[in-house]
C-alpha positions in Angstrom: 99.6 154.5 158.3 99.3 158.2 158.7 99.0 157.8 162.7 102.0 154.9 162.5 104.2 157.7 160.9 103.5 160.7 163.3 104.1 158.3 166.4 107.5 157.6 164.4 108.3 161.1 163.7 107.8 162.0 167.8 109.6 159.4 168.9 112.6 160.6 167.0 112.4 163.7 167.7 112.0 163.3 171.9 115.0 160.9 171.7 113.3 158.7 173.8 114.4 155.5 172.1 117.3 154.3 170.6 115.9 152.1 167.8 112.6 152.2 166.3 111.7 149.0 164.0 108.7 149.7 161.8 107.0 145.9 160.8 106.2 146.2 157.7 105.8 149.4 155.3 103.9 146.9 153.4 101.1 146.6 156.2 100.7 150.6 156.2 97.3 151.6 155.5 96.8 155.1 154.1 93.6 156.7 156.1 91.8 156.5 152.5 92.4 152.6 151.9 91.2 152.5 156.1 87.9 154.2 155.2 87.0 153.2 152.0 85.5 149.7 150.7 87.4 146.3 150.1 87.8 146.7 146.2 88.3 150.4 145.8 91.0 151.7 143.9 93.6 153.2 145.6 96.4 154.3 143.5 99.5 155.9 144.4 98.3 155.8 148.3 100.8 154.7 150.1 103.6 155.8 148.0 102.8 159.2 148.6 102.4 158.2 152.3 105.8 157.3 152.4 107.1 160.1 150.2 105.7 163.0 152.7 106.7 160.8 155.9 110.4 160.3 154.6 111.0 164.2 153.8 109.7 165.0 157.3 111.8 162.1 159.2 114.7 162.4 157.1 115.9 165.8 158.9 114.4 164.8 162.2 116.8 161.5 162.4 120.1 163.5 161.1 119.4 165.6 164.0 118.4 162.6 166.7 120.5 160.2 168.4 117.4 157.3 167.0 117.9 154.7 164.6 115.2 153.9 162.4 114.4 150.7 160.8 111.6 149.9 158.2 111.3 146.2 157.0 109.4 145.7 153.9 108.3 142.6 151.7 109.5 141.8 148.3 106.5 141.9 144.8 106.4 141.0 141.9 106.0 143.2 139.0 103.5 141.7 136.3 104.6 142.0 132.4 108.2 142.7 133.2 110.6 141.0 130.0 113.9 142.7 131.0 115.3 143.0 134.3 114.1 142.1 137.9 111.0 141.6 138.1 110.6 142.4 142.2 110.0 145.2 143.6 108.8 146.3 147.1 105.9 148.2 148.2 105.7 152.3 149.4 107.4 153.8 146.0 110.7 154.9 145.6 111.0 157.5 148.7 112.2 155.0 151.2 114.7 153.5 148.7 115.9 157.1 148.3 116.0 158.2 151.6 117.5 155.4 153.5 121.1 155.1 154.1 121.4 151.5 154.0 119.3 148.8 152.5 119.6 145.1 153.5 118.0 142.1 150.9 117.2 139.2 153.3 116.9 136.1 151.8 116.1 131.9 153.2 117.9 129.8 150.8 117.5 126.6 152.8 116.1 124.7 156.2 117.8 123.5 158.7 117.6 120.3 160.5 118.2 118.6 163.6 116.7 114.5 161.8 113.8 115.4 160.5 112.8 118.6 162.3 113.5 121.8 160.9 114.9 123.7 163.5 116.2 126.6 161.6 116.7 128.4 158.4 119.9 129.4 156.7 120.2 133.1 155.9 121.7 135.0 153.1 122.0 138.6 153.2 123.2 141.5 150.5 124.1 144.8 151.4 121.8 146.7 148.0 123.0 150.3 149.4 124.9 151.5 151.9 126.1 155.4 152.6 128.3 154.8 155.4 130.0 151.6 154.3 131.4 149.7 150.8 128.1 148.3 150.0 127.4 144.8 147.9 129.0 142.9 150.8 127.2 139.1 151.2 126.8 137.1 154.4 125.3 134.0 155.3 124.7 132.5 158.8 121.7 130.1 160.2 119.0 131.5 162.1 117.8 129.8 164.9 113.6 129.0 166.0 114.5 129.1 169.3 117.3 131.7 169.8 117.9 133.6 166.3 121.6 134.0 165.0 123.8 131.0 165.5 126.9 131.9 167.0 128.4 128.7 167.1 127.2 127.9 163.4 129.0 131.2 162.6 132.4 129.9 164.3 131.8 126.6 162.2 131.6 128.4 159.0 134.7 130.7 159.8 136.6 127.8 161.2 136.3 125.6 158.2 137.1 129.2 156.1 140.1 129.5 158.1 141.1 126.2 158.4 140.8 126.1 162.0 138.1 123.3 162.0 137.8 120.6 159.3 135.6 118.6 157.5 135.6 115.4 156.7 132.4 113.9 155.3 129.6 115.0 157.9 131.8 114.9 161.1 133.2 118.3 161.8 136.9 118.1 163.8 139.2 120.2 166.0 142.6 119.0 165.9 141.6 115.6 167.6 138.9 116.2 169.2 135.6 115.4 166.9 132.4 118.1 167.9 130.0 116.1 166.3 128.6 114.1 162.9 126.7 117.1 161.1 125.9 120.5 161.5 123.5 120.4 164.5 125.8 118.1 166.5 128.7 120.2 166.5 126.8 123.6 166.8 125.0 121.4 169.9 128.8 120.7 171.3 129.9 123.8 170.6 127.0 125.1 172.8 127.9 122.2 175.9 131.3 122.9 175.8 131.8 127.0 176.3 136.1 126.2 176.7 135.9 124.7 173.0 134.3 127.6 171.8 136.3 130.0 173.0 139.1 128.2 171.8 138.2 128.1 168.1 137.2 132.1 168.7 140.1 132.8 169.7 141.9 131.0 166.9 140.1 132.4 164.5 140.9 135.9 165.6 144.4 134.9 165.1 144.4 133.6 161.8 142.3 136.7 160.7 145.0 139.1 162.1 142.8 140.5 164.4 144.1 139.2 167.9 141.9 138.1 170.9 140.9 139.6 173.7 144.2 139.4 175.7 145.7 142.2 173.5 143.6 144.9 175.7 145.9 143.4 178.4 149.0 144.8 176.6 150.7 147.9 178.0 151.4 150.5 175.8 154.6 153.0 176.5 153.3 156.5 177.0 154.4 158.9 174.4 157.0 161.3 176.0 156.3 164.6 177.4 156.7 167.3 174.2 157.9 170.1 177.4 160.6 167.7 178.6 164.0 168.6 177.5 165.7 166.4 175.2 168.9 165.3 177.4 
């Protein structure tokens, strides 16, 4: 753990990388835990691991142009009456120190038949510094190619109206994109014109244009040393 940490803290500090993803604080073994027995007692280890790693990187990332990212794993307290009873491994430092926490949760499979071919994804925003935090977002996550962008444009569309429902079959205008989920992500997918379409709707409804408004000309301010006439 100790050696994971000081590999961390150089890397920041030669800005050699942009992002640095540490998987998982969890699996961090202090140098004690490494040496000693399976069975030992080990209290407070890798808590204070975390604690003297954070003060050290803190400063070092302010003053970098490197992102850092620690995932961790969700416990469970035992005895707990009141309250949550989850918590996650390396103390309280890294709960402290971080500017922004993200709980990811699966809350379902799925399924193309009867293969699972993906999970579906909620996430909550538990702290954030540099944003409102407590936001909420959902969106399916792929086996074979991670975040669904067309399950994304389904989800808006039907939020937007832009794409109905109507039992399984998912419809644009007239033109039906498939019976279920899978199908009409699958369309989506086959038919790159279709997709674009719905984006682009989308973008509309949502007042935020589409990608023709960078075409726009915009009148140049005049020139404050030019006499008024």
């Amino acid at each position: 753990g100790e050696e994971a940490m000081q590999i961390c803290e150089m890397l920041v500090k030669s800005n050699a990388v942009d992002v640095i993803i540490i998987d998982s604080v969890a699996a961090l073994i202090p140098k004690k835990e490494l040496d000693g027995e399976i069975g030992d007692s080990h209290v407070g280890l890798q808590a204070r691991l975390m604690s003297q790693s954070m003060r050290k990187l803190t400063g070092a990332i302010a003053k970098s142009k490197s992102a850092v990212i620690f995932i961790n794993q969700i416990r469970e307290k035992i005895g707990v009456m009141f309250g949550s009873p989850e918590t996650t491994p390396g103390g309280r430092a890294l709960k402290f120190y971080s500017s922004c926490r993200i709980d990811v949760r699966r809350i379902g499979q799925l399924k193309d038949g009867d293969q699972v071919v993906g999970q579906r994804v909620r996430t909550k925003i538990v702290k954030n510094k540099v944003a409102p935090p407590f936001r909420i977002a959902e969106f399916d996550m792929m086996h074979t190619n991670g975040i669904s962008y067309e399950g994304d444009l389904l989800d808006l569309g039907i939020k937007h109206s832009v794409v109905s429902r109507s039992g399984s079959w998912f419809k644009l205008d007239d033109t039906y994109l498939g019976q279920g989920k899978e199908k009409a992500r699958n369309f989506l997918i086959e038919n790159p014109d279709v997709t674009q379409d719905i984006h682009d709707r989308i973008m509309s409804v949502a007042g935020f244009g589409t990608d023709d408004d960078d075409d726009v000309e915009v009148p140049l301010a005049e020139d404050e040393n030019e006499p008024n006439s």
